[in-house]
C-alpha positions, 0 to 999 in steps of 0.5 A: 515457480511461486503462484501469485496471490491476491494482494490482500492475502499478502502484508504489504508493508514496504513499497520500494520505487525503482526507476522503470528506465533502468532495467539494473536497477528494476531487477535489483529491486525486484530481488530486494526483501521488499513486500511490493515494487513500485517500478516507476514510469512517471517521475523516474522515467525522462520523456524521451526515455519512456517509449524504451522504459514501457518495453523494459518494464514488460520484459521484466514483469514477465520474467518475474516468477516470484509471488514476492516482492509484488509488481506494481507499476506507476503510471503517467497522469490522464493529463499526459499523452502516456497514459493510455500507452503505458497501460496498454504496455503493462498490462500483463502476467504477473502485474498485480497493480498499477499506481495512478498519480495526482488522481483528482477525479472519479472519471480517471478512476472510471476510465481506468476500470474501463481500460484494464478491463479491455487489456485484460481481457486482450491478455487473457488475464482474469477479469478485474486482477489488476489492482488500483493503487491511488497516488493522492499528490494534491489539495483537491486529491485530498478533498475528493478521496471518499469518492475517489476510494468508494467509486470503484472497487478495484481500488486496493489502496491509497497512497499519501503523496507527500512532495507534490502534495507540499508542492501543490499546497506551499506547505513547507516539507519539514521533518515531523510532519505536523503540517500534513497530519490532516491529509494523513490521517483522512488519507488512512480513514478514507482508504479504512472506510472502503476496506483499503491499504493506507500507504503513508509517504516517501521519507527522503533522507536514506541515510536518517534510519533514526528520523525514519523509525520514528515517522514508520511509528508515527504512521503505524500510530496513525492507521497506516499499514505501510510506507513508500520506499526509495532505497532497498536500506530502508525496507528492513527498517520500515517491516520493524516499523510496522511490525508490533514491538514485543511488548505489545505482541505479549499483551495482545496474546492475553488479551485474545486469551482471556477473551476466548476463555470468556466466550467459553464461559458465554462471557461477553466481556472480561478483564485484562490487568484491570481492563474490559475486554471486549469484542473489538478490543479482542480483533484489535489484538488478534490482528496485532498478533496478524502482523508478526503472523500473516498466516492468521489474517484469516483467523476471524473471530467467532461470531455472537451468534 
């Protein structure tokens, strides 16, 4: 059996929703190549069939061993009478973190904290090991996100939401994206802010591989370091995506060489092809060869001192 490790010692550059009513398909999700599972007790889960779906989403995170894909699982909103049995239900072995929707407000953060704390403590997990993942889906979500990220810290990640985001703001959902650049990019700069993932939208069109390669470079351009999925198609197309081109994996390696060859000399900056190089071009480069290598994740550079 695969021990589990924290999600921040793990990339998590797709994360595939699976309907949490039906169990096929959660099972197929969780055998996919994707870096998490979202298994989904909100939007995917009709009203009626809920109260089955919490049992069904238990079982089958209790049944799953493997460190990857992780287990999350997304919530109803406080709003509903669903939120406080879904977590009671979830909340346990193996579920790495819960995905919270049309978050608006720092108390339903609070709150949240305060409920996990009680099941976990009730499940005989360690204290703090489930994650909080923020589902921001509308205008007020956005202008309260610096908040909302730096009001709790067992806050791992925010994820734009783009479809209720749309819907709560009459803008129109078109392919390109201008329109939701903002919300985008203060989405990745509040989450970076906290040292937190920033996970960019669902693209809906599962047969449009192209469209979807260019919104996963438009993401990356932006400072996300994943994106939802709604199709196990999608995921290898989202890892190349995020992962650095070749092009660019060769220039951050001379760029990573030649700054440690500097330091050796007690350099503080030097040259690349005409270019200075210096300590945050370095880790920018160090942690482009990150990506295509998690293992050096935790390869920092040596400090000036």
């Amino acid at each position: 059996m695969e021990t589990l490790q924290p999600l921040s010692e793990n990339p998590l550059r797709s994360l595939l929703f699976a309907p949490g009513d039906n169990l096929k398909m959660v099972e197929k999700a969780l055998s996919t190549g994707a870096d998490a599972v979202i298994i989904d007790l909100e939007d995917a889960a009709s009203e009626t069939a809920k109260s089955k779906a919490r049992g069904l989403v238990r079982n089958a995170l209790e049944k799953h061993q493997a460190a990857r894909p992780a287990g999350l699982v997304r919530i109803n909103p406080e709003s509903t009478p669903h939120w406080e049995p879904d977590i009671n239900a979830v909340v346990c072995k193996n579920l790495q973190g819960v995905v919270v929707p049309k978050v608006e407000s720092t108390q339903t953060v609070v709150s949240l904290d305060q409920l996990l704390g009680q099941r976990e403590t009730e499940a005989g997990l360690a204290p703090r090991s489930v994650a909080v993942f923020l589902l921001i889906e509308s205008a007020r979500g956005v202008l309260k996100l610096s908040e909302l990220v730096g009001c709790n810290s067992r806050i791992a990640g925010v994820i734009f939401g783009a479809e209720d985001f749309c819907l709560d703001t009459e803008i129109p959902r078109l392919p390109g994206g201008d329109a939701l650049l903002f919300p985008r990019s203060y989405s990745v700069i509040s989450a970076r802010a906290f040292g937190c993932r920033a996970i960019d939208m669902v693209f809906a069109d599962v047969n449009d591989t192209e469209g979807l390669r260019r919104e996963c470079e438009e993401a990356k351009r932006l400072g996300f370091s994943g994106k939802l999925a709604i199709h196990p198609r999608q995921i290898d197309v989202i890892h190349r995506g995020f992962a650095p081109s070749s092009l660019e994996l060769e220039e951050a390696k001379k760029v990573l060489e030649a700054f440690e060859e500097a330091q050796k000399k007690g350099n503080a900056v030097t040259l690349v092809s005409g270019k200075m190089i210096d300590r945050p071009v370095a880790e920018r480069a160090r942690r482009t060869i990150a990506r295509a290598d998690p293992s050096l994740l935790k390869a920092d550079l040596p400090s000036d001192g």
